[in-house]
BALUM-756621 format. One line per field, with one value per residue (C-alpha): residue number from 0; x, y, z. Coordinates in pm, whole numbers, always signed. Each point is the difference from the previous one (the first is absolute). Layout:
N
num <- [NUM;...]
c1 <- [X;...]
c2 <- [Y;...]
c3 <- [Z;...]
END
This chain:
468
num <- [0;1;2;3;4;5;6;7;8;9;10;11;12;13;14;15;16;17;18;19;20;21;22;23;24;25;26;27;28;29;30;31;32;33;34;35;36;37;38;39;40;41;42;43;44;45;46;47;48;49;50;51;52;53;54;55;56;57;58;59;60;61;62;63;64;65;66;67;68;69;70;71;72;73;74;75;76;77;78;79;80;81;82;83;84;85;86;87;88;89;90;91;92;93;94;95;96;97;98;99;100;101;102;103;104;105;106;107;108;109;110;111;112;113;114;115;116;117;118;119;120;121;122;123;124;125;126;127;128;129;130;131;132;133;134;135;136;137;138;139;140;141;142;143;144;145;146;147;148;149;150;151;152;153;154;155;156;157;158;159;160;161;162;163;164;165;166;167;168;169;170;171;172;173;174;175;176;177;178;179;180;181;182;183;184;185;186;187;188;189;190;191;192;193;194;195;196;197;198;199;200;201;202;203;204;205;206;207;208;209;210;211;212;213;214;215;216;217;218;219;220;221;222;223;224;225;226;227;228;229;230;231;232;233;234;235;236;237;238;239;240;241;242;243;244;245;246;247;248;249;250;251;252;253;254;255;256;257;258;259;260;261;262;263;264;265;266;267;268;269;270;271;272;273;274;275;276;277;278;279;280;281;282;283;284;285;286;287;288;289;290;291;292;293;294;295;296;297;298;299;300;301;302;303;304;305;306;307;308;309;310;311;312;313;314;315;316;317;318;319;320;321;322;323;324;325;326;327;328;329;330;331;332;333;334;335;336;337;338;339;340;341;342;343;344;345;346;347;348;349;350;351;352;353;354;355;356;357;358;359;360;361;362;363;364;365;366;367;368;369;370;371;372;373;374;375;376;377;378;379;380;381;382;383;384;385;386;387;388;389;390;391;392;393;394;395;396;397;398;399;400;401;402;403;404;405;406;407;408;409;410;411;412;413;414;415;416;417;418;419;420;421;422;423;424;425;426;427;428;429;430;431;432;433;434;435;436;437;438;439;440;441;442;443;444;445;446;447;448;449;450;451;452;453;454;455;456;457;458;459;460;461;462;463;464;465;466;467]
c1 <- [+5734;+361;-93;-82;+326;+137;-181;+137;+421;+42;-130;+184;+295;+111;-164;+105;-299;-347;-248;-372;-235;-284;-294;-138;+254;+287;+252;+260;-183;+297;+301;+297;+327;+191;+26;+155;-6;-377;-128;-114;+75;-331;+91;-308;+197;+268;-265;-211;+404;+94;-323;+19;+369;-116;-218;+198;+265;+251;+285;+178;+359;+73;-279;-334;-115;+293;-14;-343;-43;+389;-171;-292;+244;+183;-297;-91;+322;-26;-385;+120;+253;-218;-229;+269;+75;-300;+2;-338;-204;-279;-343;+5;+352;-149;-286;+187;+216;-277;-172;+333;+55;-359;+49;+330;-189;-305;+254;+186;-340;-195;-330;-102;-273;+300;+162;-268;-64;+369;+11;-368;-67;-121;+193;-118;+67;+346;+70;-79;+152;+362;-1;+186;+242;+37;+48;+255;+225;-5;+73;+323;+123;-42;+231;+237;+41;+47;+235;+234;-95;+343;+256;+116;+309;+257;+23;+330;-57;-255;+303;+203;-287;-33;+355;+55;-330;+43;-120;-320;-110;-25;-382;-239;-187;-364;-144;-171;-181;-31;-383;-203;-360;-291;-310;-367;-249;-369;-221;-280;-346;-124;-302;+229;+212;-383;-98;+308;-38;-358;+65;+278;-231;-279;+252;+70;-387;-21;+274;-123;-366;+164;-167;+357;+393;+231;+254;-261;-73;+385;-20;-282;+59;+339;+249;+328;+55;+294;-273;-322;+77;+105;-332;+186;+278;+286;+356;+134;+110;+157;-45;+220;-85;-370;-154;+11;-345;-89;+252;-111;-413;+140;+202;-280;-241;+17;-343;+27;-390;+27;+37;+193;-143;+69;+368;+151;+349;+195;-120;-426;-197;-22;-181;+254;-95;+247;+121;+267;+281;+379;+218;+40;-139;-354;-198;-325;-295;-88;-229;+159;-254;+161;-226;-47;+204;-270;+145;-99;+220;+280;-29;-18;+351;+129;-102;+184;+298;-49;+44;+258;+204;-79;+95;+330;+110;-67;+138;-323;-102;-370;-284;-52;+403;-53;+128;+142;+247;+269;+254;-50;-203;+214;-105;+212;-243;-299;+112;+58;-306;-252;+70;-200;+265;+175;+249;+160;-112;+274;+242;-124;-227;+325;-97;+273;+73;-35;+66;-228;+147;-86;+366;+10;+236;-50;-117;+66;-275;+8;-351;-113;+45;-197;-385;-164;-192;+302;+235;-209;-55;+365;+76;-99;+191;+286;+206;-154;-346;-322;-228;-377;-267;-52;-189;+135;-24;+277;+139;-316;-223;-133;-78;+189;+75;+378;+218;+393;+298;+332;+279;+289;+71;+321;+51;+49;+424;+282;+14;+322;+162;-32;-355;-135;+196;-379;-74;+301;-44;-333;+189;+193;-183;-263;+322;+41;-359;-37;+311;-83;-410;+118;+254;-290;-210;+276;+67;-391;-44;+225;-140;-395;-144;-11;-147;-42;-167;+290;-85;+166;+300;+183;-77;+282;-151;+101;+62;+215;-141;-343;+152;+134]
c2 <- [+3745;+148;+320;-247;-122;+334;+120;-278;-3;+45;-307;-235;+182;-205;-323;-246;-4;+175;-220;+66;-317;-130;+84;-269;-289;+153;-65;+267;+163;+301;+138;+205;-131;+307;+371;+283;+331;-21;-156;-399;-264;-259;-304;+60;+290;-280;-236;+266;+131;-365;-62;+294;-70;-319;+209;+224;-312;+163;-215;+57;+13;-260;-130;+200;-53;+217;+219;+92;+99;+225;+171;+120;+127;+212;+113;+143;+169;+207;+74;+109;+266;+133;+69;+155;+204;+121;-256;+6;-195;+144;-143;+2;-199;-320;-11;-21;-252;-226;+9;-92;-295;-127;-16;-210;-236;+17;-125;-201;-216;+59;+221;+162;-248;-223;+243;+74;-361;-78;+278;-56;+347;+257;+271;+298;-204;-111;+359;+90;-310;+143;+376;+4;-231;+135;+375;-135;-135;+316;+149;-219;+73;+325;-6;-219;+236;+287;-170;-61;+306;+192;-313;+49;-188;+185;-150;-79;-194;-233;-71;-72;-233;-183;-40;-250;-156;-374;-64;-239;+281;+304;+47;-74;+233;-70;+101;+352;+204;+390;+42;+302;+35;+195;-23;+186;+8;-117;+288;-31;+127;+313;-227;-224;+250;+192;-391;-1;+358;-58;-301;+199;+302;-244;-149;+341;+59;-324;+101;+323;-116;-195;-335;-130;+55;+53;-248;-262;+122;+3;-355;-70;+164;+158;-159;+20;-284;+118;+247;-139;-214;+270;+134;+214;+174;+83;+50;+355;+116;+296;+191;-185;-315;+94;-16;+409;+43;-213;+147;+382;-148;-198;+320;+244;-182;+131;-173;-344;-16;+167;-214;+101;+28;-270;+27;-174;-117;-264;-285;+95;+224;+39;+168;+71;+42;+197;-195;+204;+279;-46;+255;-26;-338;-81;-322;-119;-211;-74;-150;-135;-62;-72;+49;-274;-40;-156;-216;+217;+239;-224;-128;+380;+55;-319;+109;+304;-154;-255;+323;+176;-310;+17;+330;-90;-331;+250;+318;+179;+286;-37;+225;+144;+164;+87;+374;-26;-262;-21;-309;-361;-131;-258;-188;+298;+312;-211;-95;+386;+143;-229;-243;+64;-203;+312;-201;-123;+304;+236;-254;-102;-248;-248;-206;+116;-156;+207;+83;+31;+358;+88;-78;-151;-312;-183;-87;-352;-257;-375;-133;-82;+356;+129;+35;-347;+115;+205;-293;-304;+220;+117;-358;-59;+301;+54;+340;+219;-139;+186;-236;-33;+237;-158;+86;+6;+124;+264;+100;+253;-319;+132;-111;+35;-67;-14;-85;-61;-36;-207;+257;-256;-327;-121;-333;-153;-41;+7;+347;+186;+317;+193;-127;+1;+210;+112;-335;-77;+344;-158;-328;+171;+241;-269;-184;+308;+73;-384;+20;+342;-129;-331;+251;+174;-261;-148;+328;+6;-350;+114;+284;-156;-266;-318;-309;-339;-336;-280;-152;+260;-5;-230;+172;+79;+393;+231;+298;-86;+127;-131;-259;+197]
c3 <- [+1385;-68;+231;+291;-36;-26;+302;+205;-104;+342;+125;-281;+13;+313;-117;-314;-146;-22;-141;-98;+82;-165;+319;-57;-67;+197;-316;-113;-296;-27;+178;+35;-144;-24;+172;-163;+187;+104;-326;+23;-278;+9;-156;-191;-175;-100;-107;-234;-147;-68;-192;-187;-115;-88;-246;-147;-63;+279;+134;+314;+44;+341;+211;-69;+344;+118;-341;-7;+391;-53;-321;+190;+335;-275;-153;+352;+32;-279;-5;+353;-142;-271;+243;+172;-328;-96;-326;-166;-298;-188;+13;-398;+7;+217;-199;-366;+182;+118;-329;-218;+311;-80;-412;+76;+190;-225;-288;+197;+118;-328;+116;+283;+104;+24;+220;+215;+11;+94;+269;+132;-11;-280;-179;+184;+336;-110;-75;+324;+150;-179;+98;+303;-82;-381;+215;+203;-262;-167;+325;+50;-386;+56;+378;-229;-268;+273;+150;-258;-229;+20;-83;-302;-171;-306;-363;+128;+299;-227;-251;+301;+132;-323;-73;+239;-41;-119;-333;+118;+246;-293;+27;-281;-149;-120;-255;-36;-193;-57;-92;-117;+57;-88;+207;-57;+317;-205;+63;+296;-64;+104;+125;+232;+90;+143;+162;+204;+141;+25;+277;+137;+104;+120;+268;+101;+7;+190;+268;+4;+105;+286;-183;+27;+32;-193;+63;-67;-353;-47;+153;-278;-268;-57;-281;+174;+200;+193;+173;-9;+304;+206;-90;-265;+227;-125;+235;+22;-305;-182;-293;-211;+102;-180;-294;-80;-37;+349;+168;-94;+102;+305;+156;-41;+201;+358;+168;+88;-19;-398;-314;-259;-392;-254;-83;-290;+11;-205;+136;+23;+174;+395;+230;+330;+353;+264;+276;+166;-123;+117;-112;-358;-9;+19;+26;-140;-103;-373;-239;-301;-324;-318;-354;-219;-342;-231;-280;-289;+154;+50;-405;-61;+138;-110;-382;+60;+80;-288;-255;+190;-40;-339;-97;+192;-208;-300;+146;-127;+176;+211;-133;+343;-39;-359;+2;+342;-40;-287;-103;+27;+281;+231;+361;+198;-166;+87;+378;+38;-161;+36;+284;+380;+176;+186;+157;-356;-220;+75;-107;-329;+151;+148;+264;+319;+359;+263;+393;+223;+16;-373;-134;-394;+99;-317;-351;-4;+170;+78;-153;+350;+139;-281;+38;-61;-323;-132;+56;-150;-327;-30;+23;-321;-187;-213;+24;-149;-55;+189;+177;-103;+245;+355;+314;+362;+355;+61;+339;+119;-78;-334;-306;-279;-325;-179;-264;+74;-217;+143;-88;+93;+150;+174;+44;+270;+77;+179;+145;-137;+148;-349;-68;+371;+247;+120;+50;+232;+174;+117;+78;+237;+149;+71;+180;+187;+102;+91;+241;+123;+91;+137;+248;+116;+102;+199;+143;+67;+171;+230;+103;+3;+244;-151;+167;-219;+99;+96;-348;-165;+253;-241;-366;-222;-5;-267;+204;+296;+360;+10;+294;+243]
END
């Protein structure tokens, strides 16, 4: 319905209002409330956002019937410019995203009958039902951290900032944690790992034999719901964008009509379909099967663990480093020698923040920005201490099993220039990146047609120039 509406922003822009009826009662069922550029606002779009802030607990600053319609015109202005830009998401990125979103609500509600009872609609549809939207909020934090990616502020200027900050607006500081971890990936089956391939050639056999397509056995059967309802396409992507083993299979195909072999990549095994070559970008279709962990495996790993915790508490050296490995055993040798978490190996197995650019920005988490698993058993630690084994879902959607140890805990406080001048950096730099965005969409609206319904002629807007 939204590309109707598209089609026809000629014909509303010189009316008030475009309203869809109900053909058989004549009633309004939907319309447009607001125009930006040659993108339509339905009320239904502030009706679904108000109900879903209503679920995630959000509260609106003024009047949320002016709010909520402003937020989505902004939105629109800078999904607008990243398009502009070039700005891009991976496939991989939306569907971690959507998954994490899911758990929240899952623990928020209590199951995920509840959920799908709540939201009338099962999981794999309310993945699907999330994509775009999930994509395009990635999109706009991406255009936002563009935007504002070269302000930067001196150690100076945030002692100057903070010096004449009253004493009841010095920010609080939370409480964090530094945390190490060590994870081990339970061992698949040679026989599972042969049933997966095994279904993955017989699609190809069945595309192949012209019995079918294969964007309908993507739409079927393939395990990464960001894809699957695109009938497993995937937008134009680089090398590095790629898992390196899809990438190298997805850039030597050269026949749209050819199917590549089973590839296996971090998050399962695919078999990839060319749709079209741009340059150094290509685009295509994919299957996504993921082997099963069985639960003997799972205990297997999770004994492991058990006994390298053990040999850590008494600084005993493991058999399987007896003659390799000299000195008393400690969390840091085992994180670096034995751990399969790549991202936290290199660094003695401590948990780090980073960019979306790769940069280390920092040691120190809030519980909540921690991974759900990682935070609710670190919860329960004293410095020092190393958590019993425990299973979770890391960011590629596997399986795993880990141990952690909380290496230090700050309290939460009154942030202090000698304690927290990192802290305060961000304070400011936030202050700066807040005034600099909130420039640029002024600077935007007035350089984008905007038409509103009268009903928003009086709203006490955030961004002035919507009424003009």
């Amino acid at each position: 319905m939204k590309n109707i509406f598209v089609v026809l922003a000629g014909l509303f822009l010189a009316s008030p209002v475009c309203a869809q009826q109900n053909e058989k009662t004549g009633s309004v069922v939907d319309e447009v409330i607001w125009v930006v550029g040659d993108e339509p606002i339905l009320r239904s779009d502030v009706e679904a956002n108000r109900m879903m802030a209503a679920m995630e607990g959000v509260h609106w600053n003024g009047d949320p019937d002016c709010a909520i319609p402003e937020q989505l015109a902004v939105q629109k202005l800078f999904l607008h410019q990243a398009a502009i830009d070039s700005i891009e998401v991976k496939e991989s990125e939306i569907s971690s995203g959507i998954e994490q979103r899911i758990e929240e609500w899952i623990q928020q509600i209590g199951s995920r009958e509840k959920l799908e009872e709540y939201k009338k609609q099962s999981i794999s549809q309310i993945r699907e039902s999330m994509h775009d939207e999930y994509r395009d909020q990635l999109l706009i934090r991406r255009m936002k951290e563009h935007l504002v990616k070269d302000i930067t502020v001196t150690p100076a200027e945030v002692r100057r900032y903070f010096r004449n900050l009253p004493q009841d607006s010095i920010p609080y500081v939370p409480t964090e944690v530094e945390v190490q971890i060590i994870t081990l990936t339970p061992r698949i089956t040679p026989e599972e790992i042969n049933r997966v391939k095994d279904e993955l050639r017989e699609y190809t056999d069945r595309v192949n034999r012209g019995e079918t397509s294969f964007q309908t056995l993507a739409r079927l059967y393939s395990e990464d719901p960001g894809s699957r309802r695109l009938g497993g396409e995937l937008p134009f992507m680089g090398r590095a964008e790629l898992d390196p083993a899809f990438a190298a299979a997805a850039f030597n195909l050269t026949d749209p009509k050819k199917i590549s072999k089973v590839v296996e990549s971090e998050f399962g095994m695919h078999i990839i379909q060319l749709v079209e070559k741009r340059g150094d970008k290509v685009k295509v279709r994919h299957i996504l099967r993921k082997p099963e962990v069985s639960d003997s495996a799972v205990n297997s790993s999770l004994a492991r663990l058990d006994t390298i915790a053990d040999h850590i508490r008494t600084a005993t050296i493991p058999d399987v480093l007896q003659g390799y490995y000299t000195g008393s055993f400690s969390f840091e040798d085992a994180a670096t020698i034995l751990s399969d978490d790549k991202d936290t190996r290199a660094n003695k197995g401590l948990m780090a923040k980073k960019s979306q650019y790769g940069q280390t920005l920092s040691s120190r988490f809030q519980l909540q920005d921690l991974p759900a698993e990682v935070a609710r058993v670190v919860d329960t630690l004293k410095v020092g201490q190393i958590s019993k084994p425990f299973s979770m879902i890391n960011k590629q959607d596997k399986s795993v099993c880990a141990i952690v140890k909380l290496k230090n805990r700050v309290e939460g406080h009154k942030a202090t220039i000698a304690e927290d001048l990192q802290v305060m950096k961000e304070v400011v730099l936030n202050k700066r990146r807040e005034e600099m965005l909130h420039d640029w969409v002024v600077q935007k609206i007035k350089s984008t047609y905007v038409r509103l319904n009268d009903e928003y002629k009086n709203c006490q807007f955030e961004y002035e120039g919507w009424n003009r």
